[in-house]
C-alpha positions in Angstrom: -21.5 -5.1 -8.1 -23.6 -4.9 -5.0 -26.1 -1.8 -5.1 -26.1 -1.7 -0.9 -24.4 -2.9 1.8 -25.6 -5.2 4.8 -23.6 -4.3 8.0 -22.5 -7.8 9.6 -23.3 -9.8 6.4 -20.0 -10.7 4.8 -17.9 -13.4 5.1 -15.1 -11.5 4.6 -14.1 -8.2 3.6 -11.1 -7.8 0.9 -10.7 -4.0 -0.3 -8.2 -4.7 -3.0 -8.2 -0.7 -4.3 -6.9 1.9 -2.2 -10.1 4.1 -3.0 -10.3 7.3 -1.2 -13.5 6.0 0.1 -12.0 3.3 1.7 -9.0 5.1 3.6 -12.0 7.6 4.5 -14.2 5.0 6.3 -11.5 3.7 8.0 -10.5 0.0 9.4 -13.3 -0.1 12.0 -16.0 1.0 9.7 -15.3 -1.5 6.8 -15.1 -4.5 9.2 -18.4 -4.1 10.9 -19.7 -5.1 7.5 -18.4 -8.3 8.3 -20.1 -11.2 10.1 -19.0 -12.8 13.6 -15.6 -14.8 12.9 -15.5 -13.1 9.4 -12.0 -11.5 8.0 -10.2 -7.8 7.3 -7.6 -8.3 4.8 -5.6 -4.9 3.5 -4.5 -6.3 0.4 -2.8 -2.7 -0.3 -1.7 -2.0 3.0 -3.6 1.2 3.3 -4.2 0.6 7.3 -1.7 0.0 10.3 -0.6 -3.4 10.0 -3.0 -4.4 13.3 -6.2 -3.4 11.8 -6.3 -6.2 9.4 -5.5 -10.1 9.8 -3.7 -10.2 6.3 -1.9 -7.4 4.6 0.6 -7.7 1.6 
């Protein structure tokens, strides 16, 4: 588990538990941990189907 988080420093971000945290941030908030060119995937389909470039 990572203790912090690095805005901009992911490859890619994968939430893959609809935590209450996560539907808080939002979208927008959870990808700026991402890099330039990295990828938003709502494995759970917690966000609007735009918001992410893979959903299930």
């Amino acid at each position: 588990m990572i203790g912090t988080l690095e805005v901009g420093a992911y490859d890619g971000i994968v939430p893959v538990v609809a935590h209450d945290t996560f539907r808080a941030a939002g979208p927008d908030a959870l990808r700026r941990y991402g890099c330039d060119g990295g990828v938003f995937c709502d494995l759970k389909s917690v966000f609007a189907r735009d918001d992410s470039y893979l959903r299930l």
